[in-house]
C-alpha positions as CSV (number, residue, x, y, z in Angstrom):
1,X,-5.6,-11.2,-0.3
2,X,-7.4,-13.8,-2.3
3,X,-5.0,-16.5,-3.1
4,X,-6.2,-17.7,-6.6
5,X,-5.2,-13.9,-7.7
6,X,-1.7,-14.8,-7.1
7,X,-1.6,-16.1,-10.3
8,X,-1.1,-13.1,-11.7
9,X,2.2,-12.1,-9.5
10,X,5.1,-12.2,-11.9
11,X,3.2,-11.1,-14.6
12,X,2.8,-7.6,-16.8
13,X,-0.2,-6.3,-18.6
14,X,0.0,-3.4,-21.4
15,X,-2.0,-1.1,-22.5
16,X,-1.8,1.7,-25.3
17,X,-3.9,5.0,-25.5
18,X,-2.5,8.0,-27.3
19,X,1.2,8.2,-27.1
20,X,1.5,6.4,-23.9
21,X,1.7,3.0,-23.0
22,X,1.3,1.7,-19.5
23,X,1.8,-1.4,-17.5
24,X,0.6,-2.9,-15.2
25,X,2.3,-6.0,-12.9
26,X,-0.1,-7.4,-10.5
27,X,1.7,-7.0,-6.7
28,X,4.8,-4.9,-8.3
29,X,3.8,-1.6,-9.8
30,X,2.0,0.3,-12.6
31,X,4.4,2.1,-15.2
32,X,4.1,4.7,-18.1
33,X,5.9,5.2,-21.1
34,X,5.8,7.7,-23.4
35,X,6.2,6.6,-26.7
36,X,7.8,9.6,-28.6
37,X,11.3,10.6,-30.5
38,X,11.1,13.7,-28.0
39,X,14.5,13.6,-26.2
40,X,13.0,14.3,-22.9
41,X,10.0,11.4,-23.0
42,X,8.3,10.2,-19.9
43,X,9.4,7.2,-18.0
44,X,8.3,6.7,-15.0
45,X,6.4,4.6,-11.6
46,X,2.6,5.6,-11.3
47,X,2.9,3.5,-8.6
48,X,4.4,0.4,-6.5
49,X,1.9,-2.3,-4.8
50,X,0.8,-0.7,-1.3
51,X,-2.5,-2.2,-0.3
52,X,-6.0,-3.3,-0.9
53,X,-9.2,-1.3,-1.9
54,X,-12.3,-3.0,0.1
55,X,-15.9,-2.0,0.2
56,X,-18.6,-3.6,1.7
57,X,-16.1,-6.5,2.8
58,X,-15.1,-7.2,-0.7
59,X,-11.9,-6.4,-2.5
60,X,-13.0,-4.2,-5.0
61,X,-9.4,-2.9,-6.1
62,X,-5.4,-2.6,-5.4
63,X,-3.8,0.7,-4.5
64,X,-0.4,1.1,-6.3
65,X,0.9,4.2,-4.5
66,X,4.2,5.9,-3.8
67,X,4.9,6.3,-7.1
68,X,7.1,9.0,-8.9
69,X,7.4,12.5,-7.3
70,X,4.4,14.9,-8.5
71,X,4.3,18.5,-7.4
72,X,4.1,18.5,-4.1
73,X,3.4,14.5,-3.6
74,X,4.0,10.7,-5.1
75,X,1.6,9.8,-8.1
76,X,-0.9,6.7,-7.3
77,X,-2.9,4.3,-9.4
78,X,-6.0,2.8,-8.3
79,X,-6.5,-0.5,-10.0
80,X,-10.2,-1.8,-10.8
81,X,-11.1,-5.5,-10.8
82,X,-13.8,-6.4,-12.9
83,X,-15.0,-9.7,-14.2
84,X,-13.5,-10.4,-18.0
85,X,-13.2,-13.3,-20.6
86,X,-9.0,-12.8,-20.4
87,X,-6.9,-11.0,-18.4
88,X,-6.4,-7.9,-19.5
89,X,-5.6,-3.7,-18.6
90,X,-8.7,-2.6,-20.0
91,X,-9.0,1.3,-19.6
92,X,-6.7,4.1,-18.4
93,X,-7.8,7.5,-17.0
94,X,-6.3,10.1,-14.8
95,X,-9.5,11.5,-12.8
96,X,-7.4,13.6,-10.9
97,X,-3.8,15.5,-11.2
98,X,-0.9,12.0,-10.9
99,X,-3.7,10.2,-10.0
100,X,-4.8,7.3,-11.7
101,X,-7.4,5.0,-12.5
102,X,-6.9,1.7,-14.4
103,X,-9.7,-1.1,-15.1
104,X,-8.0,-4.9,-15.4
105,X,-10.2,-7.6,-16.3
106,X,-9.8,-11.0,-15.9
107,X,-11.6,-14.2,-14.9
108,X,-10.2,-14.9,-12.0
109,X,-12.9,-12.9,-10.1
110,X,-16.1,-13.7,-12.5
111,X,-17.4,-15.7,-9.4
112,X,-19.5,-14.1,-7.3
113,X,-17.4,-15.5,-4.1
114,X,-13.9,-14.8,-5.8
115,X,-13.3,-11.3,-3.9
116,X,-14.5,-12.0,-0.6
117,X,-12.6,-10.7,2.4
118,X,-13.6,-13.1,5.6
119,X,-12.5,-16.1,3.8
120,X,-8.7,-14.9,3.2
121,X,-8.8,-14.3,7.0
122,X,-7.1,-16.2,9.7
123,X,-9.4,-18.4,12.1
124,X,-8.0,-15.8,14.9
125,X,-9.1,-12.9,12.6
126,X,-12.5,-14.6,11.2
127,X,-13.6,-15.3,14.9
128,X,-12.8,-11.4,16.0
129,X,-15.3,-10.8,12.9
130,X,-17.7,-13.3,13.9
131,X,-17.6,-11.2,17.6
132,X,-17.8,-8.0,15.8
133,X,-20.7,-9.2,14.1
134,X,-22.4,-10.3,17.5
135,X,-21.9,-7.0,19.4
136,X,-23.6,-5.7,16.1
137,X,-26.4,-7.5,16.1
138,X,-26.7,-7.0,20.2
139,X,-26.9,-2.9,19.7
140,X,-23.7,-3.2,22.0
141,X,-21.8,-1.4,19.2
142,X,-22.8,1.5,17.0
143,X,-22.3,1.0,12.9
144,X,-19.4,3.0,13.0
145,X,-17.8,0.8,16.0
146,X,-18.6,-2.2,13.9
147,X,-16.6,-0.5,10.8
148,X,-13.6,0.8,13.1
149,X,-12.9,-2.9,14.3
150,X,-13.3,-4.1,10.5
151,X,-10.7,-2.3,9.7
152,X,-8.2,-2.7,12.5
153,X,-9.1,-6.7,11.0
154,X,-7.9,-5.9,7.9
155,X,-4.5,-4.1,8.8
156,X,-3.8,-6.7,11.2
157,X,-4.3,-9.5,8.2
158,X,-1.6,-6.8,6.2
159,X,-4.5,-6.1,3.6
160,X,-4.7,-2.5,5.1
161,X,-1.8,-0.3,5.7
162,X,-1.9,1.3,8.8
163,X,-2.5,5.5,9.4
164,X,0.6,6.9,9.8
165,X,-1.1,8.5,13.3
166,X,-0.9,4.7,14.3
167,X,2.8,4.3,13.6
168,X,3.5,7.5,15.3
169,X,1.8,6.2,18.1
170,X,3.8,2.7,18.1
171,X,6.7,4.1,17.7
172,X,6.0,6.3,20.5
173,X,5.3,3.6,22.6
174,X,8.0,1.5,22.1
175,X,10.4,4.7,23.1
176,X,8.6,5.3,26.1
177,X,9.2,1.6,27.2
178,X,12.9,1.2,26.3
179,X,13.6,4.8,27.5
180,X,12.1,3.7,31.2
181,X,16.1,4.9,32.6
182,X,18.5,7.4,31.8
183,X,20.9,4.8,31.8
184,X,19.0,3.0,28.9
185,X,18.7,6.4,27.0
186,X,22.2,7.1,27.5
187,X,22.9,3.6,26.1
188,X,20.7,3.9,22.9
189,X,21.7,7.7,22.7
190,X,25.4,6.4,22.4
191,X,24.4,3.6,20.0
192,X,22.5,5.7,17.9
193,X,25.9,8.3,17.7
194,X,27.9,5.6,16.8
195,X,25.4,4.6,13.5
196,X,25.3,8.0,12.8
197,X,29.4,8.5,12.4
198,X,29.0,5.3,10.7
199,X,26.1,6.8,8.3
200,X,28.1,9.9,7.5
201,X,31.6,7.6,6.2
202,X,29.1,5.6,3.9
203,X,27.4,8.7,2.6
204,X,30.4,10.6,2.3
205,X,32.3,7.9,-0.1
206,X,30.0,7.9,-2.1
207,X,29.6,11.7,-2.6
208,X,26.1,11.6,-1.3
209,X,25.0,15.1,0.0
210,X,23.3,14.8,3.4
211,X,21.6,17.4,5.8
212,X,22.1,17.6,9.5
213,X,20.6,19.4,12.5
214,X,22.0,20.4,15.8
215,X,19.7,17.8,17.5
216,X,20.7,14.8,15.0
């Protein structure tokens, strides 16, 4: 992402509303506190640094997901830069259920450049943009071909996280080109046994509870 935002790695920012108080730590996570005498008081992650929020190829925001369990899935925190005299966690809200929105303001993107995307790019990157851009421009590609290669740009540069389809389909890939043999199956079945007895010793010293299935 933008470089002269780094600044702010390694540092915290609070913020009190009600009985809660929340942090947030720029590239680490967003916490909340509950600030009560009641013996079971909330502690917990809202959500750990995952990846950028861009529109119209600008950073607008930073996704803090993963956080603490929530129902059925992990609490997340979308974080809002806007331009400010200091840098400070401005506003709190929870628009949806474990979902959160918090507004940080700081000066480090009062310039109307600051949050541009091409810019943090590689030359390899900014001159697949620039080709993008081209096919564009020559009706070669629709809007929404322009968009898709925009954003395999940005997971490439690590600004995006990739779907979990993708992974899947990686993954996928790379097991159907070292499986090419039985023999190479059989090797990597026999290694994978071998981590697994391995796996089982660790988890059983340390009295870790662990489920298995017939296929393992």
């Amino acid at each position: 992402g933008p470089a002269h935002l780094f600044r702010l790695a390694g540092k915290c920012f609070s913020f009190v509303e009600s009985t809660y108080k929340y942090e947030f730590c720029p590239f680490h996570n967003v916490t909340q506190h509950e600030q009560t005498f009641r013996w079971n008081a909330y502690s917990g992650i809202l959500g750990i640094w995952h990846e950028w929020e861009i529109d119209n190829n600008t950073f607008v925001g930073m996704w803090m997901r993963e956080g603490d369990s929530c129902e059925t899935k992990s609490r997340q925190t979308k974080v809002h830069l806007v331009c400010g005299k200091s840098n400070k966690l401005a506003y709190v809200s929870e628009p949806s259920t474990c979902v959160y929105s918090l507004t940080f303001e700081t000066p480090l993107v009062c310039h109307p450049h600051s949050l541009l995307v091409y810019p943090t790019l590689t030359e390899a990157l900014q001159r697949k943009w620039d080709e993008a851009e081209q096919l564009l421009y020559d009706d070669l590609i629709t809007d929404q071909g322009y968009k898709k290669i925009l954003k395999e740009i940005f997971e490439e540069a690590g600004l995006l996280k990739a779907t979990e389809e993708k992974e899947v389909e990686k993954q996928s890939k790379k097991i159907t080109l070292e499986f090419e043999t039985v023999e190479k199956c059989s090797k990597e079945y026999k290694q994978l046994s071998e981590e697994m007895k391995k796996l089982r010793v660790l988890l059983s010293q340390h009295g870790i509870a662990y489920r298995g299935n017939s296929g393992e």
